[in-house]
C-alpha positions in Angstrom: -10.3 -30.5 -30.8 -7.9 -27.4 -31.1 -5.2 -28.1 -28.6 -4.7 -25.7 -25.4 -1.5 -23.9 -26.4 -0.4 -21.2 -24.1 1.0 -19.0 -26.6 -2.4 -18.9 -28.5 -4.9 -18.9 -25.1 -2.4 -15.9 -23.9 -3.0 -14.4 -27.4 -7.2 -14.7 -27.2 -7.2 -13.1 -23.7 -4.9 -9.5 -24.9 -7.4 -9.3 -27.5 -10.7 -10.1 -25.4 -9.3 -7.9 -23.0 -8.0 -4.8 -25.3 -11.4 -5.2 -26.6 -13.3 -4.3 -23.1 -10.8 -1.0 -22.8 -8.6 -2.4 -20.0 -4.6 -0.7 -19.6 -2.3 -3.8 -19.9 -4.6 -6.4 -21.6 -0.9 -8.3 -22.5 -0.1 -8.7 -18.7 -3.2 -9.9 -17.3 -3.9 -12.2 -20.1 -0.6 -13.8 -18.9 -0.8 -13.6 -15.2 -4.9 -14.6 -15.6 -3.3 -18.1 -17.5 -0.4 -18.5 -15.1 -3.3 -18.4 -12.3 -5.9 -20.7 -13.9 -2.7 -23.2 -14.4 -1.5 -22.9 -11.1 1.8 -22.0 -12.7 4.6 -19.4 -12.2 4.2 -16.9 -15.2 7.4 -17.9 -16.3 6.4 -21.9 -16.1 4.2 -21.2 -19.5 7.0 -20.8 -21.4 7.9 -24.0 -20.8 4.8 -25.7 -21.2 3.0 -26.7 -24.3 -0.6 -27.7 -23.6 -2.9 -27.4 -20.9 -6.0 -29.0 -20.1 -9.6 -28.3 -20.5 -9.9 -27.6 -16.6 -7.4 -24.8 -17.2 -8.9 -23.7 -20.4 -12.4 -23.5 -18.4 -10.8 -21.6 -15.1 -9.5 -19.1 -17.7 -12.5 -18.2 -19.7 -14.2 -17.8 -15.9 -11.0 -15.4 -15.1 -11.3 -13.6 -18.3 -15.3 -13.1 -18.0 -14.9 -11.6 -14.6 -11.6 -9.4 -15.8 -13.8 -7.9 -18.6 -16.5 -6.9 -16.2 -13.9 -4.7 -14.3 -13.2 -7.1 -11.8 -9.4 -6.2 -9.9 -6.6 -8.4 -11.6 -5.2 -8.7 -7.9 -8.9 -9.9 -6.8 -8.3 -12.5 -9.2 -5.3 -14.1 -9.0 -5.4 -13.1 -4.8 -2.0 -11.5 -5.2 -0.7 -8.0 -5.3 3.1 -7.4 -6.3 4.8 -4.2 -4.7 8.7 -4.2 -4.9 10.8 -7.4 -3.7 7.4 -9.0 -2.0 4.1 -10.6 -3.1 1.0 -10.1 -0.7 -2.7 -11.2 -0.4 -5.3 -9.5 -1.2 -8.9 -9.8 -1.4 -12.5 -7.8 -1.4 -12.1 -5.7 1.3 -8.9 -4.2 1.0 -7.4 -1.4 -0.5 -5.1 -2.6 -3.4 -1.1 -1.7 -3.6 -0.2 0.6 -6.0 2.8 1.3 -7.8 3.4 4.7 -6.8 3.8 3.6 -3.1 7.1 2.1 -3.5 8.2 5.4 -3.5 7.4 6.1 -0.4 8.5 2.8 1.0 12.1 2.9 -1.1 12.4 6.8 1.2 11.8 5.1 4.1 14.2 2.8 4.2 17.0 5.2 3.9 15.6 6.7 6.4 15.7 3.8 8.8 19.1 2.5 7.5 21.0 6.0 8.3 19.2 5.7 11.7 20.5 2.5 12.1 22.3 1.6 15.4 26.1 0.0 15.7 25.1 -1.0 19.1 21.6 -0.7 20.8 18.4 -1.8 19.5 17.0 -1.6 16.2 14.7 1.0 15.3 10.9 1.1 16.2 8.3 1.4 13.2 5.1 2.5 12.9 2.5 1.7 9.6 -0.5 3.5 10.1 -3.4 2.2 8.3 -1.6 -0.6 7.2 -4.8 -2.3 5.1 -3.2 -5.4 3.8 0.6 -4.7 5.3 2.5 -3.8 2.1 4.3 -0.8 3.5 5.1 -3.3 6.6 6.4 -6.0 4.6 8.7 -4.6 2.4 10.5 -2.9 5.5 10.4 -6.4 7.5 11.8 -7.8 4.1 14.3 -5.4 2.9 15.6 -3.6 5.6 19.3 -5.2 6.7 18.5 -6.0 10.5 15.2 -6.7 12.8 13.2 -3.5 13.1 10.2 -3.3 15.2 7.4 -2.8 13.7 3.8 -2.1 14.2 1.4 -2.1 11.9 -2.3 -0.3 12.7 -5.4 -0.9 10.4 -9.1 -0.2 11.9 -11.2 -2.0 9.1 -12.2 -5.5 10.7 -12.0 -7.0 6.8 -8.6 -5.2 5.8 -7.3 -6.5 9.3 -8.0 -10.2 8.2 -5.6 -9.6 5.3 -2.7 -7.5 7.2 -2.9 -10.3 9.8 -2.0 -13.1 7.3 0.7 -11.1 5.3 2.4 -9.5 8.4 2.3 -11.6 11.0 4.3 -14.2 9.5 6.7 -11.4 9.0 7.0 -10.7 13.1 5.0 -7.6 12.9 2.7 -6.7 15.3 -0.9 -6.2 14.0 -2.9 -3.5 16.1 -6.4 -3.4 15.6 -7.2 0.6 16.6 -8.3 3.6 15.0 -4.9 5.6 14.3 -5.8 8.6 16.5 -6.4 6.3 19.8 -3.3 3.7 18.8 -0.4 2.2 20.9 -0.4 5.0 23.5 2.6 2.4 24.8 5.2 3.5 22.3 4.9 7.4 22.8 7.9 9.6 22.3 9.7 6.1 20.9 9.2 5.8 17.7 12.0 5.9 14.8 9.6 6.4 11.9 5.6 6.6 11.5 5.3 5.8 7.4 1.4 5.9 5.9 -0.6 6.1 3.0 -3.8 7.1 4.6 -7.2 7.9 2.6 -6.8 10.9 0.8 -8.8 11.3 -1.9 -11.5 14.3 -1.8 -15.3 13.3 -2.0 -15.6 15.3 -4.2 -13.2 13.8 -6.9 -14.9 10.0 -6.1 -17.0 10.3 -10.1 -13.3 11.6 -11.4 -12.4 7.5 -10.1 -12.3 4.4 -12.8 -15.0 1.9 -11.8 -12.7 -0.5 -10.5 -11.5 1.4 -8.4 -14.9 2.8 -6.5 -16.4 -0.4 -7.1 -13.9 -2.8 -5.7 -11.4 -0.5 -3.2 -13.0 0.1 0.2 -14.3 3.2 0.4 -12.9 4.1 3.9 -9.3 3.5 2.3 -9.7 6.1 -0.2 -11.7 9.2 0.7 -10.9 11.5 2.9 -13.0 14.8 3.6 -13.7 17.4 1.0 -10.1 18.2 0.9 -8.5 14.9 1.5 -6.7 15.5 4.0 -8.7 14.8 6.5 -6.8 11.9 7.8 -3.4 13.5 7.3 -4.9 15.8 9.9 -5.2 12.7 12.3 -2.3 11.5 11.0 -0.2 14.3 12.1 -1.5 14.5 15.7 -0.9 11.1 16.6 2.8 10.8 14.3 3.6 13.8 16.9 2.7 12.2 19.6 4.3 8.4 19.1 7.7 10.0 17.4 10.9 10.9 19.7 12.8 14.1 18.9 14.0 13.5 15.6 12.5 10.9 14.6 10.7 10.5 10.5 7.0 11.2 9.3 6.5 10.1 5.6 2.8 9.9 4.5 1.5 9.3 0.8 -0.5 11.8 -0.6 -2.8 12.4 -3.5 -0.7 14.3 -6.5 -3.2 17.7 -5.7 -1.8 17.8 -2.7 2.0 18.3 -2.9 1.8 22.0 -1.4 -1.4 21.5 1.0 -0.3 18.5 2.8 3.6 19.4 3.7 1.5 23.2 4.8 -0.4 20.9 6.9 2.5 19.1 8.7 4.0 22.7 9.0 0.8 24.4 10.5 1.1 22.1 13.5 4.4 23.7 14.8 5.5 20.0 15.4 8.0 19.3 12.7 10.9 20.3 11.1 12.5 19.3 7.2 9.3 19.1 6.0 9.3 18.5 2.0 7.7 16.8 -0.2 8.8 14.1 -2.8 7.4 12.5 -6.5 6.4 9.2 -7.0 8.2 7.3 -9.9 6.1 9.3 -13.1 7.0 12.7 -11.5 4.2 13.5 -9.6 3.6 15.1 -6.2 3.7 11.7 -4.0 4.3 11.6 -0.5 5.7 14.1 2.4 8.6 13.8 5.2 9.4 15.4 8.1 11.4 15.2 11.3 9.6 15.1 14.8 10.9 18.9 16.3 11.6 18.9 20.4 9.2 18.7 22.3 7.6 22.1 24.0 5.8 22.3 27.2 2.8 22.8 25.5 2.8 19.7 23.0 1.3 17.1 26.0 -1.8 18.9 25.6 -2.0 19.9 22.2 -1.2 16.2 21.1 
């Protein structure tokens, strides 16, 4: 019987996976084994035979890989910056080029941060499974308050076991209706909303539009339909001066900070690139208030 070597099963899955077209075969090989062995990634270095239950978990996890089944859906774990979260069918899976907008965020919140007084209040709109949430309850130095607002009953599930261990407050609510408490008191609303056109959903891989609930990624024939909500009820909840930054598809870096401005309710608007360059996610600051804003809001 040909022993169960790590270094060799690793080796079988880059190649069955190279073979079915997927990006980074040589990763999910490793993290698929890691999973299947109930092991640390770095625990297979240090290991030098595993046992037919393994070997049988990981031909399952390669199978289902091959067929375009998520990595994250896999292993239930998605890695964004300092943090690990779950994840599952029905919820949108963190990407990469959100840290971004998480990493501008936090400076954000740090130069706003009070010698005396308390800490600043947060906002995460459409929070699916709570990344954007979590990394600022992990990394930033002090004890914001946050909430965290998702209206899919399923994603919900997920943002509820990732944030509430956290201390964050889990609102179930449509964004445009939510926590009509906090108005005029918020430090920062952050976001990555839907915001994919309709009409780009056959440009999509199949994992993606197969796997990623819809209702996370499109977003009007423009996209931007939810930034439009977005705006109205970041207006509303922010005081005078306080932070807006919403992810955006890369299309969109001159449409969506036009947006923002067309509402006369922010100032500083810019936009900002993700990590490869590319149009990623817009800021603004909450202008004073006008007579009018009450009713327009």
């Amino acid at each position: 019987m040909t022993p169960n070597r790590p270094a060799a099963m690793i080796r079988e899955g880059i190649e069955r996976l190279a073979r079915a077209g997927l990006p980074t075969p040589r990763a999910d090989a490793r993290l698929l084994l890691a999973h299947a062995a109930r092991l640390e990634p770095s625990g297979l270095a240090t290991t030098r035979e595993l046992d037919d239950v393994v070997a049988r978990r990981y031909e399952e996890l390669l199978v289902r890989r091959s067929s375009g089944e998520p990595l994250q859906h896999l292993t239930g774990v998605a890695w964004f910056r300092t943090i690990k979260v779950l994840v599952g069918p029905g919820v949108f899976i963190p990407r990469p080029e959100t840290e971004s907008v998480v990493q501008f965020a936090l400076r954000q919140l740090v130069a706003l941060r009070p010698s005396t007084g308390p800490e600043p209040v947060v906002v995460d709109l459409c929070t699916g499974s709570g990344v954007i949430a979590a990394s600022i309850a992990d990394e930033y130095p002090g004890r914001p308050r946050i909430w965290a607002v998702e209206n899919s009953d399923e994603a919900l599930q997920w943002a509820r076991r990732n944030l509430e261990p956290r201390g964050v407050e889990v609102v179930h609510a449509d964004m445009a209706d939510a926590l009509h408490e906090l108005d005029g008191h918020v430090d920062l609303v952050v976001a990555n909303p839907p915001y994919i056109p309709e009409t780009a959903a056959s440009q999509l891989p199949a994992d993606v539009v197969d796997h990623d609930p819809h209702e996370a990624l499109f977003a009007g024939a423009d996209g931007l339909d939810a930034l439009r909500v977005l705006a109205g009820t970041a207006a509303r909840l922010l005081r005078t001066g306080g932070w807006l930054v919403a992810e955006h598809d890369d299309t969109q870096g001159g449409s969506a900070p036009q947006l923002l401005a067309d509402t006369g309710f922010f100032h500083t608007i810019e936009d900002h690139p993700d990590l490869t360059g590319l149009p990623r996610f817009v800021s603004a600051v909450r202008a004073p208030r006008r007579p009018r804003d009450e009713v327009e809001e």
